[in-house]
N, C-alpha and C positions, 0 to 999 in steps of 0.2 A: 110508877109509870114505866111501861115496855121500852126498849130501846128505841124499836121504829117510831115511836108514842113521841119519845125526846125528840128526835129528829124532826119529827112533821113539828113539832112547837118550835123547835130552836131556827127552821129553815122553812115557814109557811109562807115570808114574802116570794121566796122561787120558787111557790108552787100556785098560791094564791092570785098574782099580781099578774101574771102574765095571762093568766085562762080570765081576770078582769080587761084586761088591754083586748085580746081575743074577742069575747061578749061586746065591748063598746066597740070595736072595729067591725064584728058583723052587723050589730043595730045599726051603725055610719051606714054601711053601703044596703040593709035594705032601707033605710031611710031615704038613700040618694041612690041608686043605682051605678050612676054614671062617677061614684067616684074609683076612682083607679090610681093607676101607676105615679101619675103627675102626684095627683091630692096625697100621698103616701110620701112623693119626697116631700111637700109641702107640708106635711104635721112633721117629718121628722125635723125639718128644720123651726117650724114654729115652736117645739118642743126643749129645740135645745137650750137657749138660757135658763130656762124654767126649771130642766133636770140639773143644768149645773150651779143654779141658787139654788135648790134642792141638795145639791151634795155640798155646800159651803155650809148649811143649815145641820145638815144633816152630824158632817163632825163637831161642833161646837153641841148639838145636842144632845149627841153620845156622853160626852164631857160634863153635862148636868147642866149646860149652862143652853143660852138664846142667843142671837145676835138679828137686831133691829135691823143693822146698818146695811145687811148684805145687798138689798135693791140699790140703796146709794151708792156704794162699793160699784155699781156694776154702771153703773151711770159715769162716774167719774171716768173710771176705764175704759165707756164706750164714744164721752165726746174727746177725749185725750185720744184715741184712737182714727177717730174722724175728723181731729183736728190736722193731726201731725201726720198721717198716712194720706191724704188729700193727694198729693201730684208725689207721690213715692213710689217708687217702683215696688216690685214685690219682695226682692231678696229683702229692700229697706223696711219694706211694712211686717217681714217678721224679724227684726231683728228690733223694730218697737216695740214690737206683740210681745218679745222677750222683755223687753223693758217693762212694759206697765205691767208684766204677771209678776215681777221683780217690785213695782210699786204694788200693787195687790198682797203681796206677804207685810212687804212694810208697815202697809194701813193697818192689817188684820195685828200687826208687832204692837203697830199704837193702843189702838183697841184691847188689846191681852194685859199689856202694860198698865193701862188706865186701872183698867179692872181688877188687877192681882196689887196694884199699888195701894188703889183707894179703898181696896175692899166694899166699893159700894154693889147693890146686887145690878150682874149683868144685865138685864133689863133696862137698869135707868142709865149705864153707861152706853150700852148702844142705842137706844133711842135718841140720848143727846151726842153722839158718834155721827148716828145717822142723817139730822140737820146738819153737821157741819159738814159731812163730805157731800151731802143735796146741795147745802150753800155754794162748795168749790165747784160742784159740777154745772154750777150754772154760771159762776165770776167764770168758766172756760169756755163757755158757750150756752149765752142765753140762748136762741133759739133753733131749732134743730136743723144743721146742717154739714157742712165737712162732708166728707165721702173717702172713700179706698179704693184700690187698684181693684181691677176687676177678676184677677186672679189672686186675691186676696182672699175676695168675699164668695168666689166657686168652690172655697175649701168646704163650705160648707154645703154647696149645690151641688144637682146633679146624682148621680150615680155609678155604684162602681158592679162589675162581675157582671155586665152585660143588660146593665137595668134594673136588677135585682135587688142593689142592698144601696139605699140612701147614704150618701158622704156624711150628712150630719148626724147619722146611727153610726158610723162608724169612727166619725171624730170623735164624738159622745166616749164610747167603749174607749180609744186609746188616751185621751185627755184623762177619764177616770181609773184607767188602770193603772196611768203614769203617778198619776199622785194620791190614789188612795191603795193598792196594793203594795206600795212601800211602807208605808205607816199603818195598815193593817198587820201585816206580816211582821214587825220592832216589836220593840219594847213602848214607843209611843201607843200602838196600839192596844197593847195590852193595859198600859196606863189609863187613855182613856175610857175604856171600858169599865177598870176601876171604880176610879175615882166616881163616875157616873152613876153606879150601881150600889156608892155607899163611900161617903169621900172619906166621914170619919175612919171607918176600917182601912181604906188605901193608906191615910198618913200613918196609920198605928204601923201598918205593913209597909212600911219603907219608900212609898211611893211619892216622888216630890210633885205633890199636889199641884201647888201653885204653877210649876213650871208648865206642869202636862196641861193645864187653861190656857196659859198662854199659848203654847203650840199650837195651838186646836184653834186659837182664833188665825195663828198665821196660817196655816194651811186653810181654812176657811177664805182668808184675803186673798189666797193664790185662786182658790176656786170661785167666789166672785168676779176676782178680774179678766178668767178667762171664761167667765158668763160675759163679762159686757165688752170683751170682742166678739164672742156670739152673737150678742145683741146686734156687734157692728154688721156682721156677713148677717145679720135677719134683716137689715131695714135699710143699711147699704150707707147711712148718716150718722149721725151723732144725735141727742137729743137728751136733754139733762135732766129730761122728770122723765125718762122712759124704764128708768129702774124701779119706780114708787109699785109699780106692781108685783114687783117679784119677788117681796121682803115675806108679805103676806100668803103669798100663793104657792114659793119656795114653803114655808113653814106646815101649808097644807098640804104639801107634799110629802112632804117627812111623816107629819100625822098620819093621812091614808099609807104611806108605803109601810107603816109598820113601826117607827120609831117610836120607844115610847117619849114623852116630854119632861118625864125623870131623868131621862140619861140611863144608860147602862145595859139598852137592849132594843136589837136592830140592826140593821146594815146599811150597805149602798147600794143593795139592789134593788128594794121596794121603792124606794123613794124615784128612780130610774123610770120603772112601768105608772110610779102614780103621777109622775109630769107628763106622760103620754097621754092618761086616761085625764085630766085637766082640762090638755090642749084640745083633747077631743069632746069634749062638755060642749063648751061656745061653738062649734062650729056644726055639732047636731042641732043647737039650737036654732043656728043660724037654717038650718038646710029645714027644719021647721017651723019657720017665718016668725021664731020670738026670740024676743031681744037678747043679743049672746049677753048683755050686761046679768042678767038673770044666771048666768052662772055665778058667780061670786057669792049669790047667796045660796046654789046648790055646795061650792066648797065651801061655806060657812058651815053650812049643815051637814055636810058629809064630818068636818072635823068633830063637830061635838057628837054625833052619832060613834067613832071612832071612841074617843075620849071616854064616852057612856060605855062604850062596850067594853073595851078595856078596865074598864073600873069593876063593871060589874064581872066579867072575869076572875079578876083581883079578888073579889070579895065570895065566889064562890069556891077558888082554892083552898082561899082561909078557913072552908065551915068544916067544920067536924068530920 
């Protein structure tokens, strides 16, 4: 294969992903005419927890592994948020925001622990991860309520450069370069990669396997918990089943953006354009009067179309 040949394979989510976000953003507006500037902040902000369970998802399944729990994860952080931020002022409500992305690594600590302790497959650990931290997040608040300062929850409104560029695309980009371009650019990075792409080979090769899972779920718990402050600037409340959607929809975002479900191949930037083209599903549907719940089984079926094609891929490399 040519060099440019390597290239366009190793780097097809930034080039693919974005001319997808493009096509669904033109079909939106001649479907709706009248959508504009407003409806633009408005998907970027309905987008953002979506893209950052997508990147919580996204590193743990670099690493080979899954994690169930991240909707729950994001629920816990968003009624803790809406509880304790309620009559706080702003300097106070991010100096919580620091606290729970502080309890966010911790959770994701548990979770790695469990996992690398008990050796049982990450699946059945976060799954049962995931009822307990849905069970806390409701002993914190049964029903959906709390709120935040209203400079709080503008981090993520609005726009900046004259109207131009949505705050919550651009929180999105600095939240994501904060904590995944550190651990890309290490040796974490390079670890997870590894180990994803062939765990045996990584431990023959010096690489401490175990350690590099666990990592990968606490930076996952950092990036859920600053999903479900998103969550809090998306809905302005608390609400403890409001995470149950983003465990599965995060994970289809990984799928469409490119990652494989192996581990060991993909990035954080597909995953980014395919929480966009998501958000934008339900709400073409909406604007053609059938029921946005009919998305979920367009990302059901987008995943295993994905899935298929990748396989079969796979299997034409391998011929003769």
């Amino acid at each position: 294969m040519t060099r440019p040949g390597r290239l366009l394979r190793r780097h097809a989510a930034l080039l693919v992903m974005p001319m997808l976000v493009a096509l669904f953003l033109a079909a939106t507006v001649a479907i709706h005419p009248a959508f504009g500037a407003f409806d633009v902040q408005s998907l970027a902000l309905g987008a953002l927890p979506l893209a950052l369970a997508a990147a919580a998802q996204t590193v743990v399944v670099l690493s080979g592994g899954i994690d169930l729990s991240v909707g729950s994860l994001m629920a816990v952080a968003n009624v803790v948020a809406a509880r304790t931020m309620q009559h706080a002022g702003f300097g106070q409500s991010l100096g919580l925001a620091a606290l729970i992305v502080l309890g966010g690594a911790a959770s994701g600590a548990v979770n790695g622990a469990v996992l690398v302790a008990s050796r049982v497959p990450d699946v059945v650990v976060t799954l049962a991860a995931g009822f307990i931290w849905g069970g806390i997040a409701l002993l914190i608040l049964e029903q959906p309520g709390g709120g935040a300062p209203d400079a709080f929850l503008n981090l993520g409104a609005g726009t900046l450069f004259d109207g131009l560029v949505p705050n919550a695309l651009v929180l999105l980009i600095v939240v994501v370069a904060a904590i995944w371009l550190p651990v890309r650019s290490s040796r974490l990075g390079l670890t997870l990669y590894a180990i994803g792409s062939d765990r045996t080979a990584a431990f023959r090769s010096g690489v401490a396997v175990e350690r590099t899972r666990f990592l990968a779920y606490v930076v996952g718990g950092v990036f859920s918990a600053v999903g479900g402050l998103a969550l809090t600037m998306t809905t302005g409340i608390g609400s403890p089943l409001a995470g149950t959607y983003y465990t599965l929809s995060g994970l289809a975002a990984v799928v469409v953006g490119g990652v494989s479900l192996t581990g060991g191949r993909g990035g954080m930037t597909g995953p980014m354009f395919a929480a966009y083209i998501l958000t934008l599903i339900p709400t073409d549907l909406i604007f053609l009067n059938i029921d946005p719940n009919f998305g979920q089984v367009i990302q059901g079926t987008l995943i295993v179309l994905v899935v298929m094609g990748g396989g079969l891929a796979t299997l034409l490399r391998q011929r003769p």
